[in-house]
PAVEXKE-246510 format. One line per 4 residues: number of its first residue (from 0); for each residue x, y, z of N, C-alpha, C. Coordinates in steps of 0.1 Angstrom, whole numbers, padded with zeros to 4 digits. Layout:
! residues N
NUM = X/Y/Z/X/Y/Z/X/Y/Z | ...
This chain:
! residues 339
0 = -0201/-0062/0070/-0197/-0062/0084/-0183/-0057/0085 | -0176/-0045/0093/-0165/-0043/0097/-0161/-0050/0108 | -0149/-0050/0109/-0137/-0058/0118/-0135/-0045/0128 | -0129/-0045/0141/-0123/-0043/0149/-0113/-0044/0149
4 = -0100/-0025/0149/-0087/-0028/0152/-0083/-0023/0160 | -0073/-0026/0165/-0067/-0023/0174/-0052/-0028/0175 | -0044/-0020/0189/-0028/-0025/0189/-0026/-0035/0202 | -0019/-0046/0199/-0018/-0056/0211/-0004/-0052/0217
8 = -0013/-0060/0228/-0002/-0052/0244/0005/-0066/0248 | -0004/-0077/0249/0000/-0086/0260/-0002/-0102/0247 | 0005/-0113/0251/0004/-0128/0247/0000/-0134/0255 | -0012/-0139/0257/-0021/-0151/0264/-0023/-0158/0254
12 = -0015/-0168/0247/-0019/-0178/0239/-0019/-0192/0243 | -0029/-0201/0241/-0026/-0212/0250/-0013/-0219/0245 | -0008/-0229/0255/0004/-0237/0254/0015/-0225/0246 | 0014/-0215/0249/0025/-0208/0241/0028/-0203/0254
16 = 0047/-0198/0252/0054/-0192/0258/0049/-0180/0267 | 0049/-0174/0275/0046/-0157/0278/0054/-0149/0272 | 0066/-0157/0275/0079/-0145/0269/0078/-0151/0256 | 0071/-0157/0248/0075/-0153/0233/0069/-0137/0227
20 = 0061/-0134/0236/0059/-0118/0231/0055/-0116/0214 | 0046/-0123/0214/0044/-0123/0198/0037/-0108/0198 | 0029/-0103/0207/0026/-0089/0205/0038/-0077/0199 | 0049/-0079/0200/0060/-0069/0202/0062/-0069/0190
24 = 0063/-0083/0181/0066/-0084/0169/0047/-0086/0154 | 0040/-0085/0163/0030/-0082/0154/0020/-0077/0166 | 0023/-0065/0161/0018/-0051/0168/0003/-0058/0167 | -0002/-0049/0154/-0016/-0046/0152/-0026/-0059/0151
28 = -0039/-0060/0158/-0049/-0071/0158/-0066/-0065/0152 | -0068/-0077/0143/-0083/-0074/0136/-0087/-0085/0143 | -0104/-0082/0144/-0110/-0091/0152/-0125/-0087/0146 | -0133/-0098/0146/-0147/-0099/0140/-0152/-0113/0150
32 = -0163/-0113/0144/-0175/-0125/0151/-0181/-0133/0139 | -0186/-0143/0139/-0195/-0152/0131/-0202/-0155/0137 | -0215/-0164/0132/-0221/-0169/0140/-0219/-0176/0157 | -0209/-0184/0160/-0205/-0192/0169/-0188/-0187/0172
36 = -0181/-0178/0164/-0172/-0177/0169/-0162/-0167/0170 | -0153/-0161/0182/-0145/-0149/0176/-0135/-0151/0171 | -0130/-0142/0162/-0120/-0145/0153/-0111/-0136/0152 | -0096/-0137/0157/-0087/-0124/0159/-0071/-0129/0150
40 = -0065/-0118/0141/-0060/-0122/0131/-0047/-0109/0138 | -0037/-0116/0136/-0022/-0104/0137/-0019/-0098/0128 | -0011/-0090/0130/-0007/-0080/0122/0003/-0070/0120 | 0012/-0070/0113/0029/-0067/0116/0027/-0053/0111
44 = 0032/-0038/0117/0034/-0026/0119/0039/-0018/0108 | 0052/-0028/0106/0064/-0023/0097/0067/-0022/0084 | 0074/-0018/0080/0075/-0019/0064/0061/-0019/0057 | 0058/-0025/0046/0046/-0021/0039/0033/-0029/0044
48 = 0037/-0036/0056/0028/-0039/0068/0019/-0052/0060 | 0008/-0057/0073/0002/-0065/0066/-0003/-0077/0078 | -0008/-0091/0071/-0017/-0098/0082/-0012/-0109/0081 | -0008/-0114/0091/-0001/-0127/0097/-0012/-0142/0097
52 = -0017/-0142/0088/-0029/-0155/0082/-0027/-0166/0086 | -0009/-0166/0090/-0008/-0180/0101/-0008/-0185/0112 | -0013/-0167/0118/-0017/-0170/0135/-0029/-0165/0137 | -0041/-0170/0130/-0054/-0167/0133/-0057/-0173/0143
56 = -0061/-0163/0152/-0067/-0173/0165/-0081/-0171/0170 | -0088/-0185/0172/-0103/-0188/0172/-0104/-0190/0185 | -0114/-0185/0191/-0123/-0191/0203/-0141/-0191/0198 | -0147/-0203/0205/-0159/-0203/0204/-0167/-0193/0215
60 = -0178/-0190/0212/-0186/-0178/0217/-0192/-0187/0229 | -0197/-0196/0226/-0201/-0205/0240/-0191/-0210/0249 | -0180/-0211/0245/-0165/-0215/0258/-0165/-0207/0270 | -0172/-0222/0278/-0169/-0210/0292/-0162/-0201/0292
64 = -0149/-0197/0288/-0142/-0185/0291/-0149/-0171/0283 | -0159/-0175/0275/-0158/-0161/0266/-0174/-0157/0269 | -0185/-0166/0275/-0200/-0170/0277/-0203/-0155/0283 | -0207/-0145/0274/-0212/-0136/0277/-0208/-0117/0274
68 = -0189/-0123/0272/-0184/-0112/0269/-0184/-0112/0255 | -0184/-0095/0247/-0184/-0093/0241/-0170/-0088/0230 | -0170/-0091/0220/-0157/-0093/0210/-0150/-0076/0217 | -0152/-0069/0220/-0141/-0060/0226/-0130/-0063/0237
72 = -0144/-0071/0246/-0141/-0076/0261/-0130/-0088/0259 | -0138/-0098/0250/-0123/-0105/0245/-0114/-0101/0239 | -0110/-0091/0234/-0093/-0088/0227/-0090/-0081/0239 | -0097/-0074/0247/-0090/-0064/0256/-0084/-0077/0262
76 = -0091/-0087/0272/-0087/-0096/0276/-0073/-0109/0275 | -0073/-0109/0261/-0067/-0122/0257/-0055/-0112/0244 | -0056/-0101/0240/-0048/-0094/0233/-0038/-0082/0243 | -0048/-0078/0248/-0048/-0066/0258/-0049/-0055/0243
80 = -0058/-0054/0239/-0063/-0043/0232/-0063/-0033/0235 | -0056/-0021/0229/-0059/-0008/0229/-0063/-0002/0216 | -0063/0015/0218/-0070/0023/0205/-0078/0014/0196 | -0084/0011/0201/-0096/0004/0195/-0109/0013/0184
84 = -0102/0007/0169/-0111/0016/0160/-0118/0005/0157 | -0131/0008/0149/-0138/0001/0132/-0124/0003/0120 | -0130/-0011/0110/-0122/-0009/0101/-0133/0001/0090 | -0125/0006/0079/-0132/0010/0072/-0138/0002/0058
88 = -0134/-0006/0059/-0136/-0015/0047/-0144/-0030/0052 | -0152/-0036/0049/-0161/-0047/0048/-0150/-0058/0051 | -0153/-0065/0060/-0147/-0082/0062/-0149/-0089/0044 | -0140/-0092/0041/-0136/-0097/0027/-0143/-0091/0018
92 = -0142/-0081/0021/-0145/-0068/0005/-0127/-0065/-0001 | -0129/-0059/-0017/-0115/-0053/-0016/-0120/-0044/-0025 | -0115/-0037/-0027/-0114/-0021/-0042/-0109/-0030/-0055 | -0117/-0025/-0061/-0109/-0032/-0076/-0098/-0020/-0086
96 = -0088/-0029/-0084/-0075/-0017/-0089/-0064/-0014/-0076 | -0072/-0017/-0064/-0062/-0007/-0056/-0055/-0021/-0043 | -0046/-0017/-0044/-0039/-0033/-0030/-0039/-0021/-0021 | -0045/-0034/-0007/-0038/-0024/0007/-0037/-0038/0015
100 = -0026/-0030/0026/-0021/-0046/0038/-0033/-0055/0040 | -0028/-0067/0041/-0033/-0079/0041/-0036/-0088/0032 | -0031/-0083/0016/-0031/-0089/0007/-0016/-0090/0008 | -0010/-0105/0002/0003/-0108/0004/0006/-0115/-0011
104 = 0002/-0128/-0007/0004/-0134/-0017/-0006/-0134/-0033 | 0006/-0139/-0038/0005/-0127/-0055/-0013/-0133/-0057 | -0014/-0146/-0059/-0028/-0153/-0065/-0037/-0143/-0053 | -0039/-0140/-0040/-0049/-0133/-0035/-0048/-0119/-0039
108 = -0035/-0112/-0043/-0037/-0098/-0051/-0040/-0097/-0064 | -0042/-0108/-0074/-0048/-0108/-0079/-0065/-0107/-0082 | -0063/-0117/-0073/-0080/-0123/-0076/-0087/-0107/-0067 | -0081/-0104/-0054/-0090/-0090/-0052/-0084/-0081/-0054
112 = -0078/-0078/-0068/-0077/-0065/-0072/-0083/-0065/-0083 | -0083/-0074/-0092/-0085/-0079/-0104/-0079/-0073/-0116 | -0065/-0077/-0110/-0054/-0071/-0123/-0049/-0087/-0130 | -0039/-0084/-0139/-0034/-0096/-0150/-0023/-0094/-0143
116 = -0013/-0108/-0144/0004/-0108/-0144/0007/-0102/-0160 | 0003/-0099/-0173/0005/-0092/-0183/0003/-0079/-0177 | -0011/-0073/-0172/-0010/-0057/-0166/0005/-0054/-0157 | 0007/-0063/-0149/0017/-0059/-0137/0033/-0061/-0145
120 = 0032/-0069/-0160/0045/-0072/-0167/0051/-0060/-0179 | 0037/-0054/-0178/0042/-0043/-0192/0037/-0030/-0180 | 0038/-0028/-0165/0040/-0020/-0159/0053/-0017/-0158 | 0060/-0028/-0150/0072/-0030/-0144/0084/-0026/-0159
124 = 0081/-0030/-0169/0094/-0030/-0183/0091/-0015/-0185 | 0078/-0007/-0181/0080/0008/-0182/0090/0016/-0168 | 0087/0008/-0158/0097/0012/-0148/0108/0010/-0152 | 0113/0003/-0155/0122/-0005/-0156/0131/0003/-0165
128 = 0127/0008/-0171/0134/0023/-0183/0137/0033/-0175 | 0120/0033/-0167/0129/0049/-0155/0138/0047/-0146 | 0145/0039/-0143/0150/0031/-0134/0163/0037/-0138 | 0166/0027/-0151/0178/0027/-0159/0183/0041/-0157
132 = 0170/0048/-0167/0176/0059/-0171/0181/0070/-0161 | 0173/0068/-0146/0176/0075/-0140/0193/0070/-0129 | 0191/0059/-0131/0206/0051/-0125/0219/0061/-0135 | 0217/0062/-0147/0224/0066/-0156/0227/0081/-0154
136 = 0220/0087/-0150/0219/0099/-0145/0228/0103/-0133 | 0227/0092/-0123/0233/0091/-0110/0248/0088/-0113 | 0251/0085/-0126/0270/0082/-0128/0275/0094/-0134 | 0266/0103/-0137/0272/0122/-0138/0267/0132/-0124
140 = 0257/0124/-0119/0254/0139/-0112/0251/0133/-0099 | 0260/0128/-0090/0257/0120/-0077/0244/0133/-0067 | 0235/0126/-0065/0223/0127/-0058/0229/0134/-0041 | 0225/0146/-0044/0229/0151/-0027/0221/0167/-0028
144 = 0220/0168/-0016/0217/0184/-0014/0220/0195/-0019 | 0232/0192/-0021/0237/0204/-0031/0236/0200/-0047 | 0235/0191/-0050/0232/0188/-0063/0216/0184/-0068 | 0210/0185/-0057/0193/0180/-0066/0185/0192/-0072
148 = 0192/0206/-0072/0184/0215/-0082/0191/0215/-0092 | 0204/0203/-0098/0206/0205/-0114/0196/0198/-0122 | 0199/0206/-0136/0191/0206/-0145/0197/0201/-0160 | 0193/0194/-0167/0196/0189/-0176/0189/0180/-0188
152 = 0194/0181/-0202/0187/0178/-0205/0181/0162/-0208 | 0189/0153/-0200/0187/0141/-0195/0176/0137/-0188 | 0180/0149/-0177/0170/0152/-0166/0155/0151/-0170 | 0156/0162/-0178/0143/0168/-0186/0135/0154/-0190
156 = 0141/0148/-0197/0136/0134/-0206/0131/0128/-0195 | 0139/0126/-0187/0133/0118/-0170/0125/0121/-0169 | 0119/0133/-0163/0110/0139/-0160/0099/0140/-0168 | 0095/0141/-0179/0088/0139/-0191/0080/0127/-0190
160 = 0095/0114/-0191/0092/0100/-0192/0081/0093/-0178 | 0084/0102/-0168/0078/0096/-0156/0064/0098/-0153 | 0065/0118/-0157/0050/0119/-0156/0039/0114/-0164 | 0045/0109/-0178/0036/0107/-0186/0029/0094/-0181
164 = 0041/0087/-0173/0037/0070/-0168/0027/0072/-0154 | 0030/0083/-0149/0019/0088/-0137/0004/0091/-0145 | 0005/0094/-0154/-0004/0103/-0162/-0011/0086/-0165 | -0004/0078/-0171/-0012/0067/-0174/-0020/0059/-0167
168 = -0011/0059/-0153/-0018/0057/-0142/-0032/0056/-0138 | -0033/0076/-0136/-0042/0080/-0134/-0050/0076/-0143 | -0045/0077/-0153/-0056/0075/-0165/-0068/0061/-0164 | -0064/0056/-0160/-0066/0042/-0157/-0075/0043/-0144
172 = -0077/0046/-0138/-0080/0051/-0122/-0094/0057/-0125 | -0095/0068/-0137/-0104/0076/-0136/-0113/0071/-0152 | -0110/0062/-0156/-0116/0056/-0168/-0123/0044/-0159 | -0119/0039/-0152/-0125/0025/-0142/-0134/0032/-0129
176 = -0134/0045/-0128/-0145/0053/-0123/-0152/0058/-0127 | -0152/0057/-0143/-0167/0063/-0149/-0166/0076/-0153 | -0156/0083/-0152/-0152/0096/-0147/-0151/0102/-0165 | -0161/0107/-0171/-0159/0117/-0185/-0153/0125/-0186
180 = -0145/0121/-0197/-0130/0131/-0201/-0137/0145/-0214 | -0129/0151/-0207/-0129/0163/-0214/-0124/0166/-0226 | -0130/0172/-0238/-0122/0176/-0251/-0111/0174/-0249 | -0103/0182/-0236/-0085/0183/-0239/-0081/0170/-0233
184 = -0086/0163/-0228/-0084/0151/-0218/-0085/0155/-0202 | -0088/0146/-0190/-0083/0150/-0176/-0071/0162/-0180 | -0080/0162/-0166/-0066/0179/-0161/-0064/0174/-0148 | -0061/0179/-0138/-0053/0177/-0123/-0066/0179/-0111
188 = -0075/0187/-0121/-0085/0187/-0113/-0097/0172/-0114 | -0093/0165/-0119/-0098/0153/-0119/-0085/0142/-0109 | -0076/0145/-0114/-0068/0134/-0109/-0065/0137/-0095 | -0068/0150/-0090/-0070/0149/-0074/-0073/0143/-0067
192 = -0082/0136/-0074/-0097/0135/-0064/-0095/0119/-0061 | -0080/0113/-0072/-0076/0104/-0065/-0066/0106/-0056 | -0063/0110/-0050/-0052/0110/-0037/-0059/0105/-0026 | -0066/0104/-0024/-0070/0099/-0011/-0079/0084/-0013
196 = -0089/0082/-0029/-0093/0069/-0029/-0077/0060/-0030 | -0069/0064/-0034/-0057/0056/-0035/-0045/0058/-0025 | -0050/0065/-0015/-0038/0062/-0001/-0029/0064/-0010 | -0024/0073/-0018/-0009/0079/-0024/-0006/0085/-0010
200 = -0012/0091/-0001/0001/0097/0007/0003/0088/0019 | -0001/0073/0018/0005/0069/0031/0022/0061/0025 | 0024/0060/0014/0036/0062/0008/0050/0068/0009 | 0060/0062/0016/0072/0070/0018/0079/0062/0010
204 = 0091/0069/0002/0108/0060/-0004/0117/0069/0002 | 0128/0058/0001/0142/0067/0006/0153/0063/-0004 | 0163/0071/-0010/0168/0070/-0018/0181/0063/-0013 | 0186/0051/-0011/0193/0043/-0003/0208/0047/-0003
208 = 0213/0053/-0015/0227/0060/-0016/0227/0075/-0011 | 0216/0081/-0011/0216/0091/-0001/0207/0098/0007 | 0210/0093/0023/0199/0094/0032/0199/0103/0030 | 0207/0116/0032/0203/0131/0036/0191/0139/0025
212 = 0188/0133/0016/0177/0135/0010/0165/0136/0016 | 0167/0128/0028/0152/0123/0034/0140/0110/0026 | 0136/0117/0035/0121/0103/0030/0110/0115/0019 | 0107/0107/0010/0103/0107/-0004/0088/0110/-0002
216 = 0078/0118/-0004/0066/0117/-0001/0056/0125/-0020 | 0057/0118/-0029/0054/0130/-0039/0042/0138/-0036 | 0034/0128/-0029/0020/0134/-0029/0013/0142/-0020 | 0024/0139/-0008/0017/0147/0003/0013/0159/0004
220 = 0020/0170/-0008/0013/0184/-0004/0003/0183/-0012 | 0000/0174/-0021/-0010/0179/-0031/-0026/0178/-0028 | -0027/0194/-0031/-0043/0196/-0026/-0053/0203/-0036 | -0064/0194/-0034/-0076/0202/-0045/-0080/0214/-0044
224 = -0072/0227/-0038/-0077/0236/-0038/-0069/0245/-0049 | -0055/0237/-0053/-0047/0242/-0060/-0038/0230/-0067 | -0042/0220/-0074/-0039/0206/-0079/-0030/0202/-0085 | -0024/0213/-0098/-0013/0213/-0104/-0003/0219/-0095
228 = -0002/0233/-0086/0006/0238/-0080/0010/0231/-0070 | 0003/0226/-0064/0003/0221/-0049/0012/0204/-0055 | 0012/0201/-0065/0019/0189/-0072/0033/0193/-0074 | 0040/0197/-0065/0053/0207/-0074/0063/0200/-0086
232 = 0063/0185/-0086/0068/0179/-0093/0064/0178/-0110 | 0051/0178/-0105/0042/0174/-0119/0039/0194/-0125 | 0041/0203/-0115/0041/0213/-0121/0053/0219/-0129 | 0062/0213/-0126/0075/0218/-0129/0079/0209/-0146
236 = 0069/0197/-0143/0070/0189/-0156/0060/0196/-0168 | 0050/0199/-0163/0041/0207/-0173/0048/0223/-0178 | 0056/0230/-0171/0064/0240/-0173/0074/0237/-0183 | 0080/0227/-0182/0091/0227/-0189/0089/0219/-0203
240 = 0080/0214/-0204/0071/0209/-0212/0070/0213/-0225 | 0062/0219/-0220/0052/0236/-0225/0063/0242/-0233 | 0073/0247/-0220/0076/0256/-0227/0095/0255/-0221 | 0105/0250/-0228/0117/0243/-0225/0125/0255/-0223
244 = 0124/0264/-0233/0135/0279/-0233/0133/0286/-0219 | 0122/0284/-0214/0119/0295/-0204/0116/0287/-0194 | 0119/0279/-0192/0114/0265/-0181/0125/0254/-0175 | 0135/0261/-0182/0151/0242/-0183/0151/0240/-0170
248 = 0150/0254/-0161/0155/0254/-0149/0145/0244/-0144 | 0136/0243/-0145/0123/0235/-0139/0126/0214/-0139 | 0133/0213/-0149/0138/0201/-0149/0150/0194/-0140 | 0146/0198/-0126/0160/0194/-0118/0160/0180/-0113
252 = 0168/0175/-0107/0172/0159/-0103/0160/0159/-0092 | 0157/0167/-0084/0151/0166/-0074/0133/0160/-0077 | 0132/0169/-0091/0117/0169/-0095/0117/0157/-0099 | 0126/0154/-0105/0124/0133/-0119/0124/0123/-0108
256 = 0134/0121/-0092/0132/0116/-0082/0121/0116/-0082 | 0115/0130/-0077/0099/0126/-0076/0088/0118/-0085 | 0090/0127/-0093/0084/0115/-0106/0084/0099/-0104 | 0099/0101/-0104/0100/0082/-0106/0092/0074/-0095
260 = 0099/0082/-0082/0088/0074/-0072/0076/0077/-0074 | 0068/0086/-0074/0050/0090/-0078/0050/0073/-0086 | 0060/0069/-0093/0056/0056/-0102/0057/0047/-0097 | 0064/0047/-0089/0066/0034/-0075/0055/0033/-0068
264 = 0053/0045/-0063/0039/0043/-0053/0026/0040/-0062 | 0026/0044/-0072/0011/0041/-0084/0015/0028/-0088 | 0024/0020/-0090/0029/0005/-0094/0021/0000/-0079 | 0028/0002/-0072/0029/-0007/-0057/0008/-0003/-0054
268 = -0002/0003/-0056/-0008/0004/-0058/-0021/-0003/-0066 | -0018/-0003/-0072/-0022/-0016/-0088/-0021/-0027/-0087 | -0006/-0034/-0085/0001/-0047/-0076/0005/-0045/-0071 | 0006/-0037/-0057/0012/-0047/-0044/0026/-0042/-0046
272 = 0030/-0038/-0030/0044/-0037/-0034/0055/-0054/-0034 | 0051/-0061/-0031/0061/-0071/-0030/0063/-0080/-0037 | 0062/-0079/-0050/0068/-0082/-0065/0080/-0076/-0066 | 0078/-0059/-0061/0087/-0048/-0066/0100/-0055/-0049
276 = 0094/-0059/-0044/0111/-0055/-0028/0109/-0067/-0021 | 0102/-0078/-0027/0103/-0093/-0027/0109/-0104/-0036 | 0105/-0101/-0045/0109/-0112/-0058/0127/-0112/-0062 | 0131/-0124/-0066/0145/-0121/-0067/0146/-0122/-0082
280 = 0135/-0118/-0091/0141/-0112/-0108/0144/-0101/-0108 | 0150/-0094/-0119/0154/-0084/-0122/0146/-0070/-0116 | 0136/-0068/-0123/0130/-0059/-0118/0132/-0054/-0103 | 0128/-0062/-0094/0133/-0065/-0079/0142/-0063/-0077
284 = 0158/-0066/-0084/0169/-0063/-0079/0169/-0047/-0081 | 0169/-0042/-0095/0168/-0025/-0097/0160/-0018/-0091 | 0153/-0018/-0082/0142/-0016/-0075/0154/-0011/-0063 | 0151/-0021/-0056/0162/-0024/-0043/0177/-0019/-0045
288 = 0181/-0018/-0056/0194/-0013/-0055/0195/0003/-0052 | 0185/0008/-0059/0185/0021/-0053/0173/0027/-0045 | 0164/0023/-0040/0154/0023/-0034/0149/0015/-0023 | 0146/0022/-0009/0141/0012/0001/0118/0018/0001
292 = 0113/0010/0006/0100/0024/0007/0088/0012/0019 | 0078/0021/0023/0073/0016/0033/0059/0024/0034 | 0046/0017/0043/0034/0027/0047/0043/0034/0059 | 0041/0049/0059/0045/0054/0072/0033/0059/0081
296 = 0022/0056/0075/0012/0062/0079/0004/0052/0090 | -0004/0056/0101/-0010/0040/0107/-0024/0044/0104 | -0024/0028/0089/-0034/0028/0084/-0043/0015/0084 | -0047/0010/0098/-0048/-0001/0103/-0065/-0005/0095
300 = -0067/0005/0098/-0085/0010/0094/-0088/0003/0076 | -0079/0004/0070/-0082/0000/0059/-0074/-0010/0053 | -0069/-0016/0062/-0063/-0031/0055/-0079/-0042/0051 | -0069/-0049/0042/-0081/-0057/0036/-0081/-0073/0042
304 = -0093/-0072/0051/-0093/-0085/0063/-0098/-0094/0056 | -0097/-0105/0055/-0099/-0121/0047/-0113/-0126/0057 | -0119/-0130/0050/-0133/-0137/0057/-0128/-0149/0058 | -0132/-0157/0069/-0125/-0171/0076/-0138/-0179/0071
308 = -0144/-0187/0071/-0151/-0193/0071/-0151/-0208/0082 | -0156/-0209/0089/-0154/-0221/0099/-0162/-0231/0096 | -0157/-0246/0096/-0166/-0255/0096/-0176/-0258/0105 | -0187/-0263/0107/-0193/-0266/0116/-0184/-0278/0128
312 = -0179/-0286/0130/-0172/-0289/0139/-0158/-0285/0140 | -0157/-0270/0139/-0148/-0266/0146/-0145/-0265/0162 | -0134/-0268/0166/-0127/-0269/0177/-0136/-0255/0188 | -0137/-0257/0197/-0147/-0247/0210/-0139/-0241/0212
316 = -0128/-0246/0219/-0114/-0240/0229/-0109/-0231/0222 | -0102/-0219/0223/-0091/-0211/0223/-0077/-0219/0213 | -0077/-0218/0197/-0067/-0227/0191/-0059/-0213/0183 | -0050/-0216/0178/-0040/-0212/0166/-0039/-0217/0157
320 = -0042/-0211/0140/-0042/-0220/0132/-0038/-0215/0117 | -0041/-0216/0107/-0039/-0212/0095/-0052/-0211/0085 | -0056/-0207/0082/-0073/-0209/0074/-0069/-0209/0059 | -0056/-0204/0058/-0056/-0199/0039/-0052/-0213/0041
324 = -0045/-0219/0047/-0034/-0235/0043/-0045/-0243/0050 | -0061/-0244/0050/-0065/-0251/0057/-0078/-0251/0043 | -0078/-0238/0034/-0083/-0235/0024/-0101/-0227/0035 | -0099/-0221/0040/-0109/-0216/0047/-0111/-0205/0042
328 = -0106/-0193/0041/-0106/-0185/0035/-0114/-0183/0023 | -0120/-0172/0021/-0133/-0169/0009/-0124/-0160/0004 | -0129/-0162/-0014/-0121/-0150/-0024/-0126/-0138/-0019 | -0126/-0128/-0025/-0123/-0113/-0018/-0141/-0110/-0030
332 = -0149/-0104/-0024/-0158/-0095/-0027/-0150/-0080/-0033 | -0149/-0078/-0049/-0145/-0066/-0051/-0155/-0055/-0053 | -0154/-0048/-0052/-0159/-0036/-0048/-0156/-0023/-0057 | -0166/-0020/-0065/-0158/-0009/-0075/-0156/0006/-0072
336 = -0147/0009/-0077/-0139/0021/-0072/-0148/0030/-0078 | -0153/0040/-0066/-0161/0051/-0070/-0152/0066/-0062 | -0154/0078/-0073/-0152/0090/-0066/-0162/0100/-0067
């Protein structure tokens, strides 16, 4: 069964304020039906976005107020619902391998992703080198427009170091899809074909010591009609690779940037971004010190909605409540990653 999304306009919540305007501050609303009742869940816009599990709000389907109208008629009414899509993903289904909004806390991104805190511990200490090494980088060659086509052989190592950790990524992605490798191993024409099962381009970073860089996108031009080219980062890593005499130029600050983040967004992917720009250990702090990142994309359609479960004497009326802290909430149905 899919959910219902949509953007909220208006607060009709009972005994609540008018002017608290909870709509303003959680935009987006999912909404589904059970047997006896509708069930509409919030949902914050911003940053790497996600579902507000502590303002689930229930009405019963037989309460005079709702005796007849249908779950659109109620969100338009009681949300003021607009752009009104389907989601794309099953009420408590999730992908196995892949996090998207609505998974928060760490024990639910586990259990529906079905990764280890060892997988997410010997991810992060591989970051954690690119991190360094690239910080280290940043105390010879400050990061700006006129400086992100230098080249070096520091650089080079970066760049090397990062793709190979994107490369492992992938690797992982397309061995959990069944996907038969070739004599020489995957090539780019396999690892395409993840860009889109893995929302890599709804992924932006910004490099926090220098905005004029802009916002960070590695994946967004890359297209299966031209996989390695259309990758400019990862082409520029196989060039210089290959072949370093006739290639140095190909190792600039701009491309290992890319890199590193491609590793950000493939981490935040796997687990979740908010270990990496939540947690106050180390990792977290190096993270944040040079790096802000966010969905920029509105990707409401595939957040991963929590199935409520209601007791049989639940409340009729129009309530607010919590279902995860009430233990209502069903583990996540995973779902295996096919391409």
């Amino acid at each position: 069964m899919k959910a219902i999304t949509y953007f909220n306009t208006l607060t009709k919540l009972p005994n609540w304020n008018p002017n608290s305007h909870v709509h303003v501050r959680q935009k987006l609303g999912f909404a589904y039906e059970d047997a006896g009742h509708y069930i509409h869940l919030y949902g914050w816009d911003s940053g790497f976005k996600g579902i507000s599990i502590g303002l689930t709000v229930v009405e019963a389907k037989n309460n005079y107020r709702t005796t007849g109208k249908s779950l659109e008629e109620w969100v338009i009414e009681n949300f003021g619902a607009t752009n009104i899509t389907n989601s794309t993903i099953d009420i408590g289904h999730s992908v196995k391998g892949i996090w998207r909004p609505g998974l928060y806390y760490n024990s639910d991104v586990i259990q529906a992703i079905g990764t280890t805190e060892h997988e997410r511990h010997l991810s992060e200490q591989g970051i954690r080198v690119l991190i360094q090494k690239l910080d280290e980088i940043f105390l010879f060659v400050e990061p700006s427009n006129i400086t992100k086509e230098t080249y070096s052989h520091k650089i080079r190592e970066l760049l090397i170091l990062s793709c190979t950790e994107v490369e492992n990524f992938w690797n992982y992605y397309l061995k959990l899809c069944l996907v038969p490798k070739r004599k020489n191993g995957y090539s780019t024409k396999e690892y395409v074909q993840l860009k889109e099962k893995l929302y890599l381009s709804d992924f932006e970073f910004s490099l926090k010591s220098c905005p004029e860089l802009g916002v960070i996108r590695p994946f967004e031009t890359w297209d299966s009609s031209s996989p390695t080219q259309s990758l400019f980062w990862y082409n520029s890593y196989n060039k210089t690779k290959h072949d370093r005499t006739a290639n140095f130029n190909q190792a600039t600050l701009w491309n290992s940037i890319n890199a590193v983040v491609a590793c950000l967004i493939l981490h935040c992917v796997k687990f979740g971004p908010y270990t990496m720009f939540e947690s106050d250990n180390h990792f977290s702090s190096v993270i944040k010190q040079l790096f802000s990142g966010k969905l920029y994309t509105n990707c409401k359609e595939s957040f991963y909605i929590p199935k409520i479960e209601l007791t049989a004497d639940s409340r009729t009326d129009m309530f607010v409540f919590d279902p995860r802290e009430d233990g209502l909430t069903k583990n996540y149905v995973i779902d295996e990653l096919t391409i």
